[in-house]
MIDOSE-1310 file (N, C-alpha, C; in nm, 2 decimals, decimal comma, always signed):
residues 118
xxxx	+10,36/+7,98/+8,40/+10,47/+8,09/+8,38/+10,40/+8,22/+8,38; +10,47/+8,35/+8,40/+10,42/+8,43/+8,39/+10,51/+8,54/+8,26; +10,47/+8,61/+8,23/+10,51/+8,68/+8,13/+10,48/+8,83/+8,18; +10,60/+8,91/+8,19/+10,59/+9,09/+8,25/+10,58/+9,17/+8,08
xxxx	+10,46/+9,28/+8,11/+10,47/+9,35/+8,02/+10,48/+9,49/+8,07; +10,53/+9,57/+8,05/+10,49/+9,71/+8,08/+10,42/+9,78/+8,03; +10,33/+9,87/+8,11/+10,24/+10,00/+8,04/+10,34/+10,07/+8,05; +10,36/+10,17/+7,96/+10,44/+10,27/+8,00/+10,58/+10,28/+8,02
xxxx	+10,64/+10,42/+7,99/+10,80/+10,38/+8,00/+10,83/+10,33/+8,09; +10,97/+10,29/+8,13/+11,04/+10,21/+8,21/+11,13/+10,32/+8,27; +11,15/+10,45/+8,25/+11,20/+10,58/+8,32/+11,10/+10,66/+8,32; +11,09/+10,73/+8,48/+11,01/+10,82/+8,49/+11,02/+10,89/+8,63
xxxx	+11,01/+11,03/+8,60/+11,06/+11,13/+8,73/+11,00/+11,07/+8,83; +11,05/+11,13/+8,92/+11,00/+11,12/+9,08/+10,87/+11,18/+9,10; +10,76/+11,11/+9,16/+10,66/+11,16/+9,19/+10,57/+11,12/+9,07; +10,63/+11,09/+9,00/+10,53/+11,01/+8,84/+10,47/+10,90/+8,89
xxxx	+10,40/+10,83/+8,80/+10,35/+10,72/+8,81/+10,36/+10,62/+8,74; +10,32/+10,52/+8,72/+10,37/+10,37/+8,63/+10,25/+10,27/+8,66; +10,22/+10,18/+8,54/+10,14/+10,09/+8,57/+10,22/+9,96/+8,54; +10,27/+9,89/+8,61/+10,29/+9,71/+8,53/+10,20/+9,66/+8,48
xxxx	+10,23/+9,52/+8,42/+10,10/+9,42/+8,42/+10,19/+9,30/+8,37; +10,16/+9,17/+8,41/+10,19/+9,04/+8,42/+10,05/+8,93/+8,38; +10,11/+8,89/+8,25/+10,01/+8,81/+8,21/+10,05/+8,64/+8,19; +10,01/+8,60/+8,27/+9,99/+8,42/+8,32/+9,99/+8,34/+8,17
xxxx	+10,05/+8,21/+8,18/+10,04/+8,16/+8,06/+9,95/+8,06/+8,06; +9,92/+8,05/+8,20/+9,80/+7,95/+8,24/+9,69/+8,07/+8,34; +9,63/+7,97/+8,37/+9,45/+8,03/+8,47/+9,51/+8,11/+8,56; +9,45/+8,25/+8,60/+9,53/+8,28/+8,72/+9,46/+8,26/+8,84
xxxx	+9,33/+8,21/+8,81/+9,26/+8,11/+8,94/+9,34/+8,01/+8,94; +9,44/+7,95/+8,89/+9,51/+7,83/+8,96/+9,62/+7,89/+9,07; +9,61/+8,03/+9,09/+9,72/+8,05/+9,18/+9,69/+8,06/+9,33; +9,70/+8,08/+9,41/+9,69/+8,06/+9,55/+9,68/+8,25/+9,56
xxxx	+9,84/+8,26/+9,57/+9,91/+8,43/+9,60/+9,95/+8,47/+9,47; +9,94/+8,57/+9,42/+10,03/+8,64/+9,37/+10,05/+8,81/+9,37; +10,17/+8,83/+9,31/+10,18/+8,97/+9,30/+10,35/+8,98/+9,24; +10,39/+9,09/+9,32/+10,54/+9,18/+9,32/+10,65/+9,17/+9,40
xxxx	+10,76/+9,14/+9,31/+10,88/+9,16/+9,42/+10,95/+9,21/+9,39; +11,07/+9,32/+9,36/+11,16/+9,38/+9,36/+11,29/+9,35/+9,38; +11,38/+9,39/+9,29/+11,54/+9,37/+9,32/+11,65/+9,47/+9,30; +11,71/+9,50/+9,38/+11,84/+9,60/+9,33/+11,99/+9,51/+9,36
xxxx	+12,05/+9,56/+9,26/+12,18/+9,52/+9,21/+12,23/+9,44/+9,35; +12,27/+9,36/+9,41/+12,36/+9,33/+9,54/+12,26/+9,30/+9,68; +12,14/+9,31/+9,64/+12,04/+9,32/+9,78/+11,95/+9,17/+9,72; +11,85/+9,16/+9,82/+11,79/+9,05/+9,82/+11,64/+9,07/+9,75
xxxx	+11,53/+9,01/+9,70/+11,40/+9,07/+9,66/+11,31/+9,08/+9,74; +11,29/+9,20/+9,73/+11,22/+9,24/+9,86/+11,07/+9,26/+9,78; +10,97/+9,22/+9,84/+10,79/+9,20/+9,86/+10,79/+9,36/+9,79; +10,74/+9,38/+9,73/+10,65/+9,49/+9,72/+10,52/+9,48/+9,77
xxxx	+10,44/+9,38/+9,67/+10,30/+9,38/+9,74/+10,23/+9,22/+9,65; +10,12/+9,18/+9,70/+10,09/+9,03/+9,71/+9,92/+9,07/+9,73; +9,87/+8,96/+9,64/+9,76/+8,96/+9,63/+9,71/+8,82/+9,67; +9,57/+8,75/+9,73/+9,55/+8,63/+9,71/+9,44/+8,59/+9,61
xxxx	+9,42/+8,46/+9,57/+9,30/+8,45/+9,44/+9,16/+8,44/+9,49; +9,15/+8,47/+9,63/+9,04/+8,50/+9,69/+9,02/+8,65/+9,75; +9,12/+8,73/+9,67/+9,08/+8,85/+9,69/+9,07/+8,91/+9,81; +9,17/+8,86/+9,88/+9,15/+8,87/+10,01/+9,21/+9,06/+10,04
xxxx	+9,21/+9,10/+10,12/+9,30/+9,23/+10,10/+9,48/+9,22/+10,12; +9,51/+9,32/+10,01/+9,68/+9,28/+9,96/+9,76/+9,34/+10,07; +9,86/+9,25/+10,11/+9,98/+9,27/+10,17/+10,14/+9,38/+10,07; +10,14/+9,46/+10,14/+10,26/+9,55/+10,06/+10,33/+9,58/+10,19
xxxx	+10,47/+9,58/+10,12/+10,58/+9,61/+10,16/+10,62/+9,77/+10,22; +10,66/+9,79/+10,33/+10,64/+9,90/+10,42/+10,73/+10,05/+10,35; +10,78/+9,99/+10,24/+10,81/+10,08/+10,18/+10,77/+10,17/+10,04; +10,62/+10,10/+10,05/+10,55/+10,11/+9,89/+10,39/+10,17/+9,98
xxxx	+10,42/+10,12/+10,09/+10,26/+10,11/+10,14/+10,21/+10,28/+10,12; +10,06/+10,25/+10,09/+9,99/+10,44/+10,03/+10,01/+10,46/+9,91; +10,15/+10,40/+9,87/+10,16/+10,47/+9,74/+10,14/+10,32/+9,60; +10,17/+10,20/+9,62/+10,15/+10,11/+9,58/+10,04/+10,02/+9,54
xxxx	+9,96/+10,00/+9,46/+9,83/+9,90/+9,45/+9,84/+9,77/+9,36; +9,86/+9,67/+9,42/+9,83/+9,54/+9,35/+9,66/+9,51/+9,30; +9,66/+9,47/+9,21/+9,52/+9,40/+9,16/+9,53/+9,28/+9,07; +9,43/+9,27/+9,02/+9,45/+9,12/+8,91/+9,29/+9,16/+8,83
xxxx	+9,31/+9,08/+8,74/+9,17/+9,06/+8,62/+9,21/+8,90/+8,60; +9,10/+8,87/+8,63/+9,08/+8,66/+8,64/+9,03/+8,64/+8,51; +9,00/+8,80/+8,47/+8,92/+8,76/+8,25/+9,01/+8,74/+8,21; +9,11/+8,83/+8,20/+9,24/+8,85/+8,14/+9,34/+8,77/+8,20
xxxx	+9,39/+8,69/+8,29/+9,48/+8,65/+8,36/+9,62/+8,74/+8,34; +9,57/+8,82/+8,40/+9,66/+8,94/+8,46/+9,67/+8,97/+8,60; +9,79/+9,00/+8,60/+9,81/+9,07/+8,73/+9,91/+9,22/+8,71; +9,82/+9,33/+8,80/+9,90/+9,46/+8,75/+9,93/+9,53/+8,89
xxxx	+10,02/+9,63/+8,88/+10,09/+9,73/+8,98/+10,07/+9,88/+8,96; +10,03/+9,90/+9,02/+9,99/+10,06/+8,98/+10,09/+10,12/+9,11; +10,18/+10,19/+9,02/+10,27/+10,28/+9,12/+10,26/+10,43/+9,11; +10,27/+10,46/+9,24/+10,24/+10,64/+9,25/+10,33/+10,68/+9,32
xxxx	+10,35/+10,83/+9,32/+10,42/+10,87/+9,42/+10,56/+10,83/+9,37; +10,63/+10,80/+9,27/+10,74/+10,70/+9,29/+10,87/+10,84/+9,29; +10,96/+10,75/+9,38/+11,05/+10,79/+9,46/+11,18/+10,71/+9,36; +11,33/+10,81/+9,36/+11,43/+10,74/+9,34/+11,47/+10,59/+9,39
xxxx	+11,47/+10,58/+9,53/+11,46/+10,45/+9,57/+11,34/+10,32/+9,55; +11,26/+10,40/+9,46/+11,22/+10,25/+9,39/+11,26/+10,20/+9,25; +11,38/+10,25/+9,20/+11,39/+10,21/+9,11/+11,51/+10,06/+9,18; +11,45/+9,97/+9,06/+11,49/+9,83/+9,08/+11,41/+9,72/+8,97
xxxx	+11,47/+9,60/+8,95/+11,37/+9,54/+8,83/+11,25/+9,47/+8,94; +11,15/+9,51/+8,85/+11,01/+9,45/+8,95/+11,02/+9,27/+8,85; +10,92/+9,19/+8,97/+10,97/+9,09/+8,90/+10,80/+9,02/+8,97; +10,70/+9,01/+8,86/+10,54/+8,96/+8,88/+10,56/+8,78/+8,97
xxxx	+10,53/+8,71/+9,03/+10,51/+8,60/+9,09/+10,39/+8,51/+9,11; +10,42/+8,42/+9,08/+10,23/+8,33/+9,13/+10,32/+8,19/+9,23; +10,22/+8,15/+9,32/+10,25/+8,01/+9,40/+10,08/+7,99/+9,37; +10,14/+7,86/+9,36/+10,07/+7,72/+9,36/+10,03/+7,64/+9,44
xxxx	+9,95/+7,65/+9,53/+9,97/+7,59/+9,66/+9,97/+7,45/+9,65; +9,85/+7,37/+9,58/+9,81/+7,29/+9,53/+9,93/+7,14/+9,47; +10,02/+7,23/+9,43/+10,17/+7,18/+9,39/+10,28/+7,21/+9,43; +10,25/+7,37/+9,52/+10,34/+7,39/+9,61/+10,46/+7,41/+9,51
xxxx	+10,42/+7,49/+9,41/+10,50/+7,59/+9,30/+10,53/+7,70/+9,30; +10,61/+7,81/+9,29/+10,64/+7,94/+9,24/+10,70/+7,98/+9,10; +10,60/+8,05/+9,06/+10,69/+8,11/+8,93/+10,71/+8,24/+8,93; +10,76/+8,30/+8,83/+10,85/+8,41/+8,82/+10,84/+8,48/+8,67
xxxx	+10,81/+8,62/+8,71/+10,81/+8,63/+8,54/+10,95/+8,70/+8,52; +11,01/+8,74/+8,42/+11,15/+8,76/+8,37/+11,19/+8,89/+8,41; +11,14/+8,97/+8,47/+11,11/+9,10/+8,54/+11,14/+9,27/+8,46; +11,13/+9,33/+8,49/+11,11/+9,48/+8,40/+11,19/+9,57/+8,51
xxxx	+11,31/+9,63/+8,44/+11,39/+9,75/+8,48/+11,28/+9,88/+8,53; +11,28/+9,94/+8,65/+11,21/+10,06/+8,62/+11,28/+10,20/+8,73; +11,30/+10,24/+8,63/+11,43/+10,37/+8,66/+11,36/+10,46/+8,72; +11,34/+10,54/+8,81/+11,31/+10,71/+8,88/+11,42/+10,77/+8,90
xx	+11,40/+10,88/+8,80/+11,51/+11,00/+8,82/+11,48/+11,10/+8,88; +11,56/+11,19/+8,94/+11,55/+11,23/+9,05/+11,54/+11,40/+8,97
C-alpha cells in the first residue's frame, strides 16, 4: 500500500512550487513502476509522471513535462513529485501508485487535494 504525505501546503499561487512524497508500506524495490496520476472532478486520471525501479528515465505526462520531476529514495521507500511552474490547471487530487509486476498488482495511495490560485 502506499501512503500520500505532503511537503508543504496543499494551496499555492501560480508559478509556485510544491513537493509530494508517498511512502510505501512495503519495499519499494518490490515495485516494477511507480509514480503519479492525477484527477479532476468528472474527467479520468490522467499520468502525470512514472518512474521505474530500475531507474530507468521517467515518463511524464505532456502536460507537466519541463515543469514536473518524479524520483524515489529506495532508503526511505519513498516516492516524491517535485512540481514547478505550477499553473491553475494543475490543480486536481494527485494520487502516488506502485505495480507489481511479479503479481501483476496496482496500488494506490489515498491521494492529496492540490489547489493553484490564479
Amino acid at each position: 500500500e502506499c501512503s500520500c504525505r505532503r511537503l508543504g501546503g496543499g494551496v499555492v499561487q501560480a508559478g509556485g512550487s510544491l513537493r509530494l512524497s508517498c511512502t510505501t508500506s512495503g519495499s519499494i524495490s518490490s515495485l516494477t513502476n511507480m509514480g503519479w496520476y492525477r484527477q479532476v472532478p468528472g474527467s479520468q486520471r490522467e499520468l502525470v509522471g512514472s518512474i521505474s525501479s530500475s531507474a530507468g528515465v521517467p515518463v511524464y505526462g505532456d502536460s507537466v513535462k519541463g515543469r514536473f520531476a518524479v524520483s524515489k529514495d529506495n532508503a526511505k521507500d519513498t516516492i516524491y513529485l517535485q512540481m514547478n511552474s505550477l499553473k491553475p490547471e494543475d490543480t486536481a487530487v494527485y494520487y502516488c501508485w506502485g505495480y507489481d509486476h511479479s503479481i501483476m498488482t496496482t496500488y494506490w495511495g489515498q491521494g492529496t487535494q492540490v489547489t493553484v490560485s490564479s
